[in-house]
N, C-alpha and C positions, 0 to 999 in steps of 0.2 A: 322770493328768496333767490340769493347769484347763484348758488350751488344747490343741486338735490342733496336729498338726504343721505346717499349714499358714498356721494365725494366729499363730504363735513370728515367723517373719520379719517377718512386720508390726507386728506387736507390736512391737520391738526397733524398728525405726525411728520408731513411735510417743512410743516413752518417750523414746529421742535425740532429739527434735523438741519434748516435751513441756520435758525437761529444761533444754533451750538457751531457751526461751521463758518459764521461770521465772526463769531466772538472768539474763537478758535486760530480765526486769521489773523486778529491784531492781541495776540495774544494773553484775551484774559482767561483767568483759571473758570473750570465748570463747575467744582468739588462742592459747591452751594445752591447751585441753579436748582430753580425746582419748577417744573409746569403741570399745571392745574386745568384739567380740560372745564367745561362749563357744567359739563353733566351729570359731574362729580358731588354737585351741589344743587343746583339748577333746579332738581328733578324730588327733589324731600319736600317733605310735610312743610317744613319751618319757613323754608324760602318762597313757594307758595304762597303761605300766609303772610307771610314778608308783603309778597308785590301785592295783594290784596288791600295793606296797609297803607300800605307805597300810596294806590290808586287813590286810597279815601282822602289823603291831604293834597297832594299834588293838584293846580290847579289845571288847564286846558291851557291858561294863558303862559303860565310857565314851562308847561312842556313842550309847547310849540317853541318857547323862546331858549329854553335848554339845546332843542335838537336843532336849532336853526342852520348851523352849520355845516352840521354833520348826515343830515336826513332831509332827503329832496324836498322843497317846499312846493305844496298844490294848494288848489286852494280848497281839495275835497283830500285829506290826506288820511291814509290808510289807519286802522287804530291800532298798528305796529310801530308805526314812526313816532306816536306818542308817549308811551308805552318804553319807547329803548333806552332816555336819557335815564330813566326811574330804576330800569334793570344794570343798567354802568353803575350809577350809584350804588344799588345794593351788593353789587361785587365786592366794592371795599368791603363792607363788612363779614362778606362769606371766605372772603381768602385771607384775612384780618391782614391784611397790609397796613403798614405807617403810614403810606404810601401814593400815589396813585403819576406814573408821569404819562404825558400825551402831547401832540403838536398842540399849537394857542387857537387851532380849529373845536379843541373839546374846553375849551376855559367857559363856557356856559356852561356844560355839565357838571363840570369841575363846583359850579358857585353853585348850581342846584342839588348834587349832595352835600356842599358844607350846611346848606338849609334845611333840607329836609332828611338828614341820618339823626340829627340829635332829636328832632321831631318822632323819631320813633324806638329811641332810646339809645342810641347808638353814637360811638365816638364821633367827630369831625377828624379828617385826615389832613395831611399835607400833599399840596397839588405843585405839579412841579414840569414847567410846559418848554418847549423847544419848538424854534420858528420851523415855519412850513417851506420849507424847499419848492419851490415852482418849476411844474412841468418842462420838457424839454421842450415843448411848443410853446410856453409861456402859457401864464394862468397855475391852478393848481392841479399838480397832477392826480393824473387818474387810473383804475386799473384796468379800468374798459378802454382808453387807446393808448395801446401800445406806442404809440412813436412817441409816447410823452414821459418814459420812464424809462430804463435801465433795469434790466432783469438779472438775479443774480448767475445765471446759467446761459446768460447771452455770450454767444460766443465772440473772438474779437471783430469778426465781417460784420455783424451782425452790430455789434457796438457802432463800428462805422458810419454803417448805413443811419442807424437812429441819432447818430450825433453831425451825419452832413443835412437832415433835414432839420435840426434843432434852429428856434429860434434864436440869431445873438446878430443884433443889429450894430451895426459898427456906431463904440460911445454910449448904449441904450445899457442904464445899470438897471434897470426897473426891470420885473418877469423875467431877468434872463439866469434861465436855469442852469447854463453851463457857467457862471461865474460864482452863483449860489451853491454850484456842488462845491467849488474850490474852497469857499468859505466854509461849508460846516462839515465836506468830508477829508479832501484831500489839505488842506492846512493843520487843523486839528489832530492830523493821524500822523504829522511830519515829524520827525526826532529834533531836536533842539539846532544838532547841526547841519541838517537839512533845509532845501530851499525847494520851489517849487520853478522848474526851466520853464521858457517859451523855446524854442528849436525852430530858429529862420534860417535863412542863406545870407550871407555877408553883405551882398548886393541889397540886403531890405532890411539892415541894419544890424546883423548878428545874434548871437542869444540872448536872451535875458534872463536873469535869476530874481527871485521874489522871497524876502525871507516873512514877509506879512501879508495878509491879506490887503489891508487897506492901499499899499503902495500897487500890488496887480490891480486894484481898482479904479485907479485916480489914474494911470495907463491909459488903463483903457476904454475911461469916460475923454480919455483927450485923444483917443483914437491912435496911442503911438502903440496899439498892437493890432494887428490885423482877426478879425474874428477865425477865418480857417486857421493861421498859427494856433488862437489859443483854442480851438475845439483839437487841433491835432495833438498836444500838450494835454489835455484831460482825457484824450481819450486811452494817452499813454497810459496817466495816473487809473484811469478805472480797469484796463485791459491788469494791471497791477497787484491792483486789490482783487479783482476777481479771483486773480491765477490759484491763488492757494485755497478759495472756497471750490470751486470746480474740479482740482485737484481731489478736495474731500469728496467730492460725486463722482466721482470715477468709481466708488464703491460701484458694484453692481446690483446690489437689493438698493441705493440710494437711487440709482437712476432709473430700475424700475417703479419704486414709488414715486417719483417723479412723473413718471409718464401717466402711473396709473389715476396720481392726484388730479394731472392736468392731460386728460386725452386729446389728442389730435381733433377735430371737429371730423364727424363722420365724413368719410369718401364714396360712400355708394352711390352711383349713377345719380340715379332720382330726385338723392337729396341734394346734392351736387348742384344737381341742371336746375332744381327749383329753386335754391337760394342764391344763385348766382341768376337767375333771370327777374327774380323779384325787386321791383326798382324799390327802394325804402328808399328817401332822404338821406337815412345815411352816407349812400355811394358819392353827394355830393361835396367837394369840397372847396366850400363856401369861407373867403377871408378878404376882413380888412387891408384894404391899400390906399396907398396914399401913391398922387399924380406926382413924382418929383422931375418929371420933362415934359413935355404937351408939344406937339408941332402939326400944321396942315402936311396930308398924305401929298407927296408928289405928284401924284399921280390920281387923285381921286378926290374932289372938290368939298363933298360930303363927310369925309373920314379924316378924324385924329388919330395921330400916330404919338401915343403917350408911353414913358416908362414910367411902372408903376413899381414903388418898395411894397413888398409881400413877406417881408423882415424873411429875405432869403439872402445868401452871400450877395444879389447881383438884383435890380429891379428886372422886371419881366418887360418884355415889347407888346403891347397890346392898341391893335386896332380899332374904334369904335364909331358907329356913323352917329358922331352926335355934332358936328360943324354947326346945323342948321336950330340945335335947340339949345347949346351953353356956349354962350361968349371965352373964347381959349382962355383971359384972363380970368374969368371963373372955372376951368376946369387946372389952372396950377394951382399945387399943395393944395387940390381936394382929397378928402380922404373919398371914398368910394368901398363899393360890395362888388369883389370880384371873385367868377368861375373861374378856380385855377382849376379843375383837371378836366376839359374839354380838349380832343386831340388838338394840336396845333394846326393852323390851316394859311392859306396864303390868303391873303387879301392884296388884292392886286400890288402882285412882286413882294408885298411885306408880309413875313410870318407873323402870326397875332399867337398868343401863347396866353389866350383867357377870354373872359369878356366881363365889360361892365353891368350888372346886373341893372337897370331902370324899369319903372314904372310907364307905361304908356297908353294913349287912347286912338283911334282911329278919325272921331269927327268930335270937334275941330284936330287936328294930331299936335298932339303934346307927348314929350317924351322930359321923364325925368330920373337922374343918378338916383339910385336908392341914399338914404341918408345911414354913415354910420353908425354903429353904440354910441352913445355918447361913453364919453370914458375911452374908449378904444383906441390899439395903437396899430399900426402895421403888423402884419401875419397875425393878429388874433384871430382864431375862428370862428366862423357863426353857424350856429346848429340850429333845427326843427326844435322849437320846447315838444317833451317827450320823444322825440330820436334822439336825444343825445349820446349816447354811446355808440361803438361801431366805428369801422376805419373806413374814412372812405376812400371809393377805388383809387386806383393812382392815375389812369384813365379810363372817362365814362367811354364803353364798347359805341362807338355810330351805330355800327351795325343791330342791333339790339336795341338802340332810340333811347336810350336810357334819362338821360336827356330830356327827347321831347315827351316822353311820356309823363314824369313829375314835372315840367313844365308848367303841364295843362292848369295843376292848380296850385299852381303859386301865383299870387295876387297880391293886391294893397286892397283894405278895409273900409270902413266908413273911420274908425280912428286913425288914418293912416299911417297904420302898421303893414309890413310886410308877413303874411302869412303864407303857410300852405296847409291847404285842407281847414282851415281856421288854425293851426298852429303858428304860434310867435317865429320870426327867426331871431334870436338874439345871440350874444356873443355868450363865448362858452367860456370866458373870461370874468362878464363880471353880472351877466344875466339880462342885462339892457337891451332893448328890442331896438331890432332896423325898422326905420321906417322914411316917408317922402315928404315930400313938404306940402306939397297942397294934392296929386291926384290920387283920388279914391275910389277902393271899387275897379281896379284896372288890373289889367293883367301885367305880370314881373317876365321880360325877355331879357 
């Protein structure tokens, strides 16, 4: 479970409080709202025998294929995660909703109680879904990393910060979450004679006004807006909509439940030093790039001096000794697996600001680029399967080896995949494992 049992109740009056203070901002009436905790119902004779009933038709194959979306998939998976698309459905019936809406992530729940409620004598509902907004990092967002979401209590520095590291590749309409908010929050919430500005300097063409979605789009698939413009333009529009929900938590009993729903992570000494010394995979942050420069180092016969897109405003400068084992015309427009947060270091006179992850052997030496996700694009991330949550550092401490110590076992397989500890690395995107092309069994530097 994310939460103990003790922060569920807080919780639950958190999100009822949060909820009324959103709907409250764009003005719809409450005088009908009604919230229903779980355990209101949950916890009776009836619904008991409910999921009892539940369990006896539901098959294995269809529960797996219900929760697929929604419930991490193992390949040894807990008998909770089966079990929860069967408990969603039985909800319609206990809160007797017409009803049921959800992002098009819960549409296989959605199609397994229109199957299985009349199977046990109960109405079929109407399902009614809304596309899924993509994280600020691209992919879908999550509530385990924070830089990938918009919180409604963030304040406006804090907006900043999460929307200068948001992904929005100049032209790239695919994953990018800061064009997806404009579409289904800030246009949809616009008054009739409303538009939505770009705010430049006269010298980069002036402002521009948008009274649709689709023309901001076609923009800036042709590149006539610059990405910082249009993140400083939405971050207007969200610092906007926030103001009058934060306004409402200025209550004082709203901001202690606040704190008390979501506490600080402890500060005591101990626990401090232990969780900040313990290297997890998570601290690593591991992303797709692509090579869009390549040139021999000046000054050092061994070394490419490449800029790599990390679907950041700007490609990165990164040094790499691989002269002697890819021909340069195979290392332009490679995509690659780069350590972005490695302090920066000089290599002789050039700052390098990452490194290419490769697979290598010592006899005979062969070194090779890790192979992207397939599927994957610049700045997607690649996570440990089972670390996936967790932010990682912004940079790994030297001092503390951080680094070389998970180093040790990250490897390539006999399949070669890149793993650590036998863990996948694959992209947190779309679940695709990295891997090499031919060496196996070697260690990943």
């Amino acid at each position: 479970m994310k939460a103990p049992w003790d922060l569920l109740a807080l919780r639950t009056q958190y999100y009822e409080a949060a909820i009324k203070a959103m709907l409250q901002s764009i003005g719809v009436p409450l005088e009908k709202l009604k919230f229903v905790r779980g355990t209101e119902y949950q916890l009776s004779k009836e619904y008991t025998l409910d999921v009892y009933r539940m369990s006896s038709v539901v098959t294995d194959h269809d529960a797996r294929k219900a929760g697929a979306e929604v419930v991490k998939q193992v390949d040894h998976p807990l008998l909770s995660g089966l079990l929860y698309p069967g408990l969603q459905a039985l909800d319609e019936e206990y809160l007797k909703v017409d009803a049921q809406f959800g992002g098009v992530d819960q549409r296989k729940i959605f199609t397994m109680a229109e199957k299985y409620l009349p199977q046990l004598g109960y109405a079929k509902r109407v399902h009614l879904m809304n596309p899924m907004v993509p994280g600020l990092t691209g992919g879908k967002m999550s509530a385990s990393e924070e830089d990938s979401k918009i919180d409604l209590l963030d304040n406006p520095a804090n907006v900043k910060k999460k929307l200068k590291k948001a992904f929005c590749e100049p032209g790239n309409i695919t994953e990018n979450g800061i064009l997806s908010f404009t579409k289904f929050v800030v246009f949809p919430l616009m008054k009739n004679d409303e538009s939505f500005k770009i705010s430049r300097p006269v010298e980069y063409g002036g402002d521009l006004e948008f009274s649709n979605f689709e023309d901001l789009e076609n923009a800036f698939a042709k590149q006539e807006i610059h990405p910082g413009d249009l993140k400083a333009s939405v971050e207007a529009a969200i610092n906007r909509l926030l103001a009058p929900i934060q306004e409402i938590f200025k209550d004082p009993k709203l901001q202690e439940l606040a704190k008390k729903a979501y506490p600080p992570p402890s500060k005591s000494k101990g626990n401090a030093a232990a969780a900040s010394d313990e290297s997890t995979p998570t601290k690593l942050d591991i992303r797709v790039g692509r090579i869009v420069e390549v040139s021999r180092h000046p000054d050092a016969d061994a070394l490419y001096v490449e800029k790599i897109d990390l679907g950041e405003d700007e490609p990165r400068t990164i040094v790499s000794g691989l002269v002697n084992y890819v021909p340069i015309e195979e290392m332009q427009n490679r995509d690659v697996v780069v350590l972005c947060n490695l302090k920066p270091a000089k290599m002789r006179g050039i700052e390098s600001r990452g490194m290419v992850l490769c697979a290598s052997i010592d006899e005979p030496k062969q070194v090779e680029p890790l192979l992207a996700p397939e599927g994957s694009k610049p700045g997607d991330r690649v996570v440990i399967e089972n670390y996936e949550s967790g932010k990682p550092d912004d940079v790994l401490n030297p001092k503390k080896k951080v680094w070389e110590k998970l180093q040790i076992d990250l490897k390539t397989n006999e399949k070669l995949l890149a793993v650590w500890q036998g863990n996948k690395l694959i992209s947190k995107v779309n679940g695709n494992p990295v891997t090499t092309k031919s060496i196996k069994n070697a260690p990943i530097k």
